[in-house]
C-alpha positions in Angstrom: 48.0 90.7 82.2 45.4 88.7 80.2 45.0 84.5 79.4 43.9 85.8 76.3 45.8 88.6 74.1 43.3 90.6 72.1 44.7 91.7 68.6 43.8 93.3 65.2 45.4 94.6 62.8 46.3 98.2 62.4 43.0 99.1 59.8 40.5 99.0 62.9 41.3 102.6 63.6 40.9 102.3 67.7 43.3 105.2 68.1 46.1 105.2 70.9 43.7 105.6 73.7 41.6 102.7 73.1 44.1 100.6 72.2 46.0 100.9 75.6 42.6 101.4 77.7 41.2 98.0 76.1 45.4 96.4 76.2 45.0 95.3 72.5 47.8 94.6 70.5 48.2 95.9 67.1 49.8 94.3 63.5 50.5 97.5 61.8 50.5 97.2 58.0 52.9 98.8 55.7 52.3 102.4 53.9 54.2 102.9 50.9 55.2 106.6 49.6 57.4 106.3 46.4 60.0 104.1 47.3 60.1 104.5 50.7 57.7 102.6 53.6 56.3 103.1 56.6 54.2 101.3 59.3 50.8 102.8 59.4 50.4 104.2 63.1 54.0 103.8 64.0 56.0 106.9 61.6 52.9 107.8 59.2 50.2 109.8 59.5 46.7 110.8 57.3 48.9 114.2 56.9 51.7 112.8 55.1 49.1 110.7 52.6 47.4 114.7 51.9 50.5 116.3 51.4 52.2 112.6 49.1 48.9 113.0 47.2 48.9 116.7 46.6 52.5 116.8 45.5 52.3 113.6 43.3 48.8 113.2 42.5 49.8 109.8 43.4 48.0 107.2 46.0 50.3 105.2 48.4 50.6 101.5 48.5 49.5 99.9 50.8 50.9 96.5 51.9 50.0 93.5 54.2 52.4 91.9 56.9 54.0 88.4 55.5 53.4 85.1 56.8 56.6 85.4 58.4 56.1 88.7 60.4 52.2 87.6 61.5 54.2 84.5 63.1 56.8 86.5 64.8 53.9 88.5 66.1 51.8 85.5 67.8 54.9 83.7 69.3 55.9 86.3 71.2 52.1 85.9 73.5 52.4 81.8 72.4 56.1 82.1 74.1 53.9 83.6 77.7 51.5 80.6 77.3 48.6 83.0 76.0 45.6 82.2 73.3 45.2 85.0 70.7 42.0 85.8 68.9 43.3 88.4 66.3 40.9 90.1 64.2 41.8 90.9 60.7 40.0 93.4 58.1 38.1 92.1 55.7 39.6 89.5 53.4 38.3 90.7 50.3 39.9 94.3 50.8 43.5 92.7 52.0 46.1 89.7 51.7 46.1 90.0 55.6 43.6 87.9 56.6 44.9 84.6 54.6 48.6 85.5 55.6 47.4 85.6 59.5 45.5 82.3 59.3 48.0 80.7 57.7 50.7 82.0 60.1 48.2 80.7 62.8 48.6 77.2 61.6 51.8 76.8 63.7 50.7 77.4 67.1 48.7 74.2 67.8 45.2 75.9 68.0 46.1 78.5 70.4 45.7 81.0 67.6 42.2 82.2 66.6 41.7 84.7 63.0 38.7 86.4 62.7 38.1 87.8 58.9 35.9 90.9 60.2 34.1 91.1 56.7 34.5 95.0 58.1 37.3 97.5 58.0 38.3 100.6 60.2 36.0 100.8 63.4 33.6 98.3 61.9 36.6 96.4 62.7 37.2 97.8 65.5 33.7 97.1 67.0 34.4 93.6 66.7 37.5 94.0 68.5 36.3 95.9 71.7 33.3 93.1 71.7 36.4 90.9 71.8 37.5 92.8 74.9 34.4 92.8 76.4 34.2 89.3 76.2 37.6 88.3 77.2 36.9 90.4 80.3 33.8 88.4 81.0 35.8 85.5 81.3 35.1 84.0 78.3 37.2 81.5 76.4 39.4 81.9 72.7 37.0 79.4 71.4 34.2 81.4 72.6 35.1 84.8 72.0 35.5 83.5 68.3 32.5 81.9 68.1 30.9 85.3 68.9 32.5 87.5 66.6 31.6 84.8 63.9 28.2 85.3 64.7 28.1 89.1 65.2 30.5 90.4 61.4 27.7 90.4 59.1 25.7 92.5 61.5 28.6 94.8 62.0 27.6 98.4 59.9 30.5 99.8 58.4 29.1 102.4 56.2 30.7 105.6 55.6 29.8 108.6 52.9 33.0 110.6 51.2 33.5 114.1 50.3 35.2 113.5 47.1 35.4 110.2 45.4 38.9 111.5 44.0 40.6 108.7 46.2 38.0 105.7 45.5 38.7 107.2 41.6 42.1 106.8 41.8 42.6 103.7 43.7 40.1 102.0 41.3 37.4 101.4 42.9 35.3 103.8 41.5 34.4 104.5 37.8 35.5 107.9 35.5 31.5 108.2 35.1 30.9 108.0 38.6 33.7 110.4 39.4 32.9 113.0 37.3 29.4 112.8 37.5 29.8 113.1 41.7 31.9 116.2 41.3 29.9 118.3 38.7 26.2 117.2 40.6 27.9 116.9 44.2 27.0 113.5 44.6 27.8 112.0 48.2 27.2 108.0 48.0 26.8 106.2 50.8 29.6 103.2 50.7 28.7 100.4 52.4 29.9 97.3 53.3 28.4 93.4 52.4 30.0 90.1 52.8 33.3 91.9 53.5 33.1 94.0 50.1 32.8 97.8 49.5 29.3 98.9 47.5 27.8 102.1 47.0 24.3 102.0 48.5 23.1 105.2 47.9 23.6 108.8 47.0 22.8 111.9 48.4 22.8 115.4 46.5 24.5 118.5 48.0 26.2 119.9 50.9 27.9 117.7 53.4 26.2 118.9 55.7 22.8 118.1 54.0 23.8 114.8 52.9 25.4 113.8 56.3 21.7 114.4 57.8 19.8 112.3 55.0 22.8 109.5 56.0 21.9 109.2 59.4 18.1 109.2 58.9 19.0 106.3 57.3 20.6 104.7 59.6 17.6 105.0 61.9 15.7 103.7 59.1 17.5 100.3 57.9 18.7 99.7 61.9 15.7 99.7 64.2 17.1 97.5 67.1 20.9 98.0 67.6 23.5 96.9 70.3 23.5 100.1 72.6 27.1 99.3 74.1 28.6 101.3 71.7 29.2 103.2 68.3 31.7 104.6 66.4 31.7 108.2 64.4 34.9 107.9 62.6 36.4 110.2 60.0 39.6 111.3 58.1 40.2 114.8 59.6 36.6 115.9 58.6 35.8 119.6 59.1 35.0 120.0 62.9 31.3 121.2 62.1 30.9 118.0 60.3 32.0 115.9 63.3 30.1 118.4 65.9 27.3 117.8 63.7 27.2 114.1 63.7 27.7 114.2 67.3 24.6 115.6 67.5 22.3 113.8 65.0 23.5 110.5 66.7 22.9 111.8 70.1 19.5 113.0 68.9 18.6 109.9 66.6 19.9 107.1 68.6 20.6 105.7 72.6 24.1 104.2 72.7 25.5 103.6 76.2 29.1 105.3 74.5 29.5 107.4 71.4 33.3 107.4 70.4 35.1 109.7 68.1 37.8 108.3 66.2 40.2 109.7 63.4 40.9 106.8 60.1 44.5 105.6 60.1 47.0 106.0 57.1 45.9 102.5 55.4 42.1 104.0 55.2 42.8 107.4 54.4 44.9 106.4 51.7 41.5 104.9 50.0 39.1 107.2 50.9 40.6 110.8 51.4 40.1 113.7 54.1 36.6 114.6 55.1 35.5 111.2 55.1 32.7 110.5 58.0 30.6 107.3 58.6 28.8 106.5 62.0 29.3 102.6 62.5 27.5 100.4 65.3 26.4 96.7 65.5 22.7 95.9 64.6 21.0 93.3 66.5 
């Protein structure tokens, strides 16, 4: 067992296998369908969201944990005389962040909250780093310092099939909606000082536009952190995913590519076939 607890909430999309091979532990957020909630990871999946939204037409709420519950979450590694450094998504796309520090503000400084300025596996990057650090031997203070000094240089870009989910969460205009589904538009959303912008737009097929995507990558990222990088999606077609696989492979030289499917809280914002290759730039 660790000094130092590693933890994140449940948007960094690490998956079950990564979580337990890594030993961090996860703040799940709510997910709520109608009336009824659920803790994303724990008794949801992106499934239920499809089949909620097909039936209703109707996005799920999503909901941060309380000031209350974020305490109940550090004490119990506080209690085993451990430091935390808990990494939060972005506080400009959740109430998380501000509820965690100030639920951190009881435990005498051996509580650390990192605001990612990322979300899903850009988050998540930031939390393996964490792990690798941790495993170095390196202190809370440290690790923190680090991660401070490596968000903004996080990528968390992504490009969606439909913008049907973005449209009806609000964060994406009727003229931008339409105009995306009658030309086939597929912008490339991408993430700046811990808020969502569209950066580009590609025309056509998926397929197409996933190519022109990566190219770009390789374009706006010459020198990159080779440890690792992320293709992440929400239950994108399996030629998509095979086919990022292989631009990546073919584009770029990271030590560890890993595939990961988006939890319920990104889904719900960004809807199925969504597929973004995310890394850390040097």
């Amino acid at each position: 067992m660790h000094d130092i607890i590693i933890s994140s909430d449940s948007t960094c999309d690490l998956g079950e296998e990564l979580v337990k091979r890594y030993d961090v532990k996860i703040m799940p957020l709510s997910v709520m369908l109608g009336e009824r909630s659920y803790k994303d990871g724990i008794d949801i999946v992106p499934n239920d969201i499809f089949r909620y939204f097909d039936e209703t037409g109707n996005l799920p709420k999503t909901a941060a944990p309380s000031v209350a519950e974020y305490e109940e979450f550090f004490k119990q590694f506080t209690d085993q005389g451990k430091y935390v450094v808990h990494i939060n998504i972005s506080s400009k796309a959740s109430g998380s962040h501000g509820f965690a520090v100030t639920a951190s503000k009881a435990f005498d400084g051996r509580v650390f909250v990192v605001d990612s300025h990322a979300l899903s596996t850009g988050q998540g990057l930031l939390v393996l780093k964490a792990c690798d650090l941790r495993d170095e031997g390196k202190s809370a203070q440290e690790i923190y310092d680090v991660l401070m000094s490596l968000r903004d240089k996080v990528n968390t870009s992504f490009i969606p099939d439909t913008l049907l989910y973005l449209y009806k969460g609000g964060r994406c205009s009727t003229l931008s909606y339409y105009g995306s589904k009658v030309l086939s538009i597929h912008p490339m959303i991408d993430m700046k000082d811990g808020k969502l912008y569209p950066k580009r737009k590609y025309i056509g097929k998926m397929s197409r536009c996933l190519k022109n995507y990566i190219s770009d990558l390789v374009k706006d990222y010459p020198k990159y952190d080779r440890t690792r990088c992320f293709i992440t999606h929400s239950h994108a077609d399996e030629e998509i995913v095979e086919q990022a696989k292989a631009l990546v492979a073919g584009q770029f030289d990271f030590k560890e590519t890993l595939i990961t499917v988006a939890g319920s809280i990104i889904t719900s914002h960004c809807g199925r076939n969504t597929i973004g290759v995310l890394f850390i730039s040097e």
